[in-house]
KOLDO-247621 format. One record per residue (C-alpha): residue in three letters; chain; x, y, z. Coordinates in steps of 0.25 Angstrom, whole numbers, plus 5000, padded with zeros to 4 digits. Example, Ala and Ser with C-alpha at 12.3 -4.5 7.8 and 13.67 -1.06 7.14 Angstrom:
KOLDO-247621
@rogu = ALA&torgu = A&x = 5049&y = 4982&z = 5031
@rogu = SER&torgu = A&x = 5055&y = 4996&z = 5029
end
This chain:
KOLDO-247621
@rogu = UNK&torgu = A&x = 4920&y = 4953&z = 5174
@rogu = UNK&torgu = A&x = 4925&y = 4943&z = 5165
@rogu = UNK&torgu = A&x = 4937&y = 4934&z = 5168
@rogu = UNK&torgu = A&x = 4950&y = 4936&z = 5159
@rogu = UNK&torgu = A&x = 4953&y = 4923&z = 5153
@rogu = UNK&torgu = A&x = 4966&y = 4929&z = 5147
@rogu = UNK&torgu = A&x = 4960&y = 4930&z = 5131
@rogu = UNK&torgu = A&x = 4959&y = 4943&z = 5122
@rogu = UNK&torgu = A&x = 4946&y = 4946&z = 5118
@rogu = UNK&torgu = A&x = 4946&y = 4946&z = 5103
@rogu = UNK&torgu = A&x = 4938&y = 4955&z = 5095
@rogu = UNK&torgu = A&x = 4929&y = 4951&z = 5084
@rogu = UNK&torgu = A&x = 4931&y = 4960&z = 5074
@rogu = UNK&torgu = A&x = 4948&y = 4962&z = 5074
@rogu = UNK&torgu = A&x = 4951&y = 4974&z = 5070
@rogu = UNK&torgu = A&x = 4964&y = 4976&z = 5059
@rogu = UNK&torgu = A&x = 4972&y = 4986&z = 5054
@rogu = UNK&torgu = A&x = 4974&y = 4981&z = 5041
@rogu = UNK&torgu = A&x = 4965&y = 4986&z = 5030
@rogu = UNK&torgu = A&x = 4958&y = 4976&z = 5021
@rogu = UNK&torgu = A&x = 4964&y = 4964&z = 5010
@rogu = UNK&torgu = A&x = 4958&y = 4974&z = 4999
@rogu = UNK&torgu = A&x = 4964&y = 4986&z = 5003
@rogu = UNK&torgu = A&x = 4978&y = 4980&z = 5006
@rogu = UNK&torgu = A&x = 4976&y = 4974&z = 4993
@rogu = UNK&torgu = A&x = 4972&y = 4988&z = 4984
@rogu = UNK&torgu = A&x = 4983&y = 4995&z = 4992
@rogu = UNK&torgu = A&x = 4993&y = 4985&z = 4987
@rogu = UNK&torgu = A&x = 4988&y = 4984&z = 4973
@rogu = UNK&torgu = A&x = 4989&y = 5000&z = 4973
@rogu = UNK&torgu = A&x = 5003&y = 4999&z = 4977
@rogu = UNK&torgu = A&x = 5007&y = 4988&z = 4967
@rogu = UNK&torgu = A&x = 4999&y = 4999&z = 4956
@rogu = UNK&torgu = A&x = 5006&y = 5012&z = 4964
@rogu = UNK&torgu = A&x = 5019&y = 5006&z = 4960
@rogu = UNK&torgu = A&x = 5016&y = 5000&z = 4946
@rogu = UNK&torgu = A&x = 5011&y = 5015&z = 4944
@rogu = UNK&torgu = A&x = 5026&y = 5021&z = 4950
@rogu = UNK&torgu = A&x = 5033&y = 5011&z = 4940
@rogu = UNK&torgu = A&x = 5027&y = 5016&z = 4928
@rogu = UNK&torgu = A&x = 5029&y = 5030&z = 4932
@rogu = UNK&torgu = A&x = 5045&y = 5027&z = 4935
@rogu = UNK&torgu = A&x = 5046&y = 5020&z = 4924
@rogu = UNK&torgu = A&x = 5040&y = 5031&z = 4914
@rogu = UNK&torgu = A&x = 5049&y = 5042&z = 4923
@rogu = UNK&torgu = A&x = 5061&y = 5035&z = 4920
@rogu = UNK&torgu = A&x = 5056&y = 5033&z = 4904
@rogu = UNK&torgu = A&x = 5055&y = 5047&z = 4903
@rogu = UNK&torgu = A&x = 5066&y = 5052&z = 4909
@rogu = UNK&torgu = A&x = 5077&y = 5044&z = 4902
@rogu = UNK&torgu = A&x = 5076&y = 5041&z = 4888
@rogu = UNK&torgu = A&x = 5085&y = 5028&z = 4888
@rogu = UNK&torgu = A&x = 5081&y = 5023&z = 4903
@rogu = UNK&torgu = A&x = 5086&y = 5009&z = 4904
@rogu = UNK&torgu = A&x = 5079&y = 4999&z = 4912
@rogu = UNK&torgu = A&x = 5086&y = 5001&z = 4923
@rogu = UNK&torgu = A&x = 5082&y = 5016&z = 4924
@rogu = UNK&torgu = A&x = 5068&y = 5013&z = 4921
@rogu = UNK&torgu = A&x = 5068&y = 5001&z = 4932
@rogu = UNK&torgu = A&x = 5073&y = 5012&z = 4943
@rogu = UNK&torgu = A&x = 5061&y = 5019&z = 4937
@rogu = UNK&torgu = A&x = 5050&y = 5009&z = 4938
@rogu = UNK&torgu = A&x = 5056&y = 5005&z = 4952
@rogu = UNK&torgu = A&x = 5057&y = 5017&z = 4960
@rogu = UNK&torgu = A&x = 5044&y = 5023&z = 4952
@rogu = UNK&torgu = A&x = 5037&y = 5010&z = 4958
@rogu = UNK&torgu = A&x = 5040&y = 5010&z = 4971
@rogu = UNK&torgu = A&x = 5040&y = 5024&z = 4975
@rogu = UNK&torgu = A&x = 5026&y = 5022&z = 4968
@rogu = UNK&torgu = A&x = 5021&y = 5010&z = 4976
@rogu = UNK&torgu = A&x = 5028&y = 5016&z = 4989
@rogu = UNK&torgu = A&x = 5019&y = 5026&z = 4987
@rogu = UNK&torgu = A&x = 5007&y = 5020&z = 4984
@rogu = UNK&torgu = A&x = 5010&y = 5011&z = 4997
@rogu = UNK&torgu = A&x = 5010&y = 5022&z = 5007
@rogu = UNK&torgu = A&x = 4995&y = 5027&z = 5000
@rogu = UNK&torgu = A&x = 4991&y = 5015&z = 5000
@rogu = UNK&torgu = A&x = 4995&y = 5011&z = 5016
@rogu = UNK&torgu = A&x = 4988&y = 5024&z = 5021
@rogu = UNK&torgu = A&x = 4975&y = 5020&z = 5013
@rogu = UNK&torgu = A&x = 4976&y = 5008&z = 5020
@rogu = UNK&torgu = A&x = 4978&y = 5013&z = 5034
@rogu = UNK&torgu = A&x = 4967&y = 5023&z = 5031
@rogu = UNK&torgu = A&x = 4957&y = 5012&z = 5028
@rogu = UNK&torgu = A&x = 4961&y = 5005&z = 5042
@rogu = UNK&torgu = A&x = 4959&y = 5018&z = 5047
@rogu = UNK&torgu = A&x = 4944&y = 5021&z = 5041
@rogu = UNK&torgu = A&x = 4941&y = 5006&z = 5045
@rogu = UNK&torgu = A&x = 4945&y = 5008&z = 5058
@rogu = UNK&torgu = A&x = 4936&y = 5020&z = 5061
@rogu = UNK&torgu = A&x = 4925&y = 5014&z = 5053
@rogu = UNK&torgu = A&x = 4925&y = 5002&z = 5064
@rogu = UNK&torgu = A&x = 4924&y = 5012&z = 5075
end
């Protein structure tokens, strides 16, 4: 049996959690478009619903259409993510 000289042996191959640059990359581009996609829609709701909306009205509009939108888009796009790490991991075994 081999002395223990006080070092952790180190893998070769480090295994990570973290999904690859692309597909934190296309998750985050989907999010940006997610919530470009939610402004449109709160700004067109507002539009239609009040005749003379000031800018104000059609500013709440586009905010809250955007980030509900991009919230929502962001939970997808973390549990496409965890899924890939997930598939990745069981392809390695």
């Amino acid at each position: 049996m081999p002395a223990y000289d006080g070092q952790v042996p180190q893998q070769a191959d480090s295994l990570s959690a973290l999904p690859s640059t692309v597909a934190r990359v296309l998750a985050f581009i989907a999010i940006l478009v997610g919530g470009l996609a939610g402004a449109l829609i709160g700004y067109a709701l507002v539009d239609i619903q009040a005749e003379d909306a000031s800018g104000f009205l059609l500013g709440i509009g586009i905010l809250l259409g955007s980030v509900s939108s991009a919230g929502g888009t962001a939970v997808v796009a973390v549990l496409v993510l965890r899924a890939l790490g997930e598939w990745r991991e069981i392809a390695d075994k």
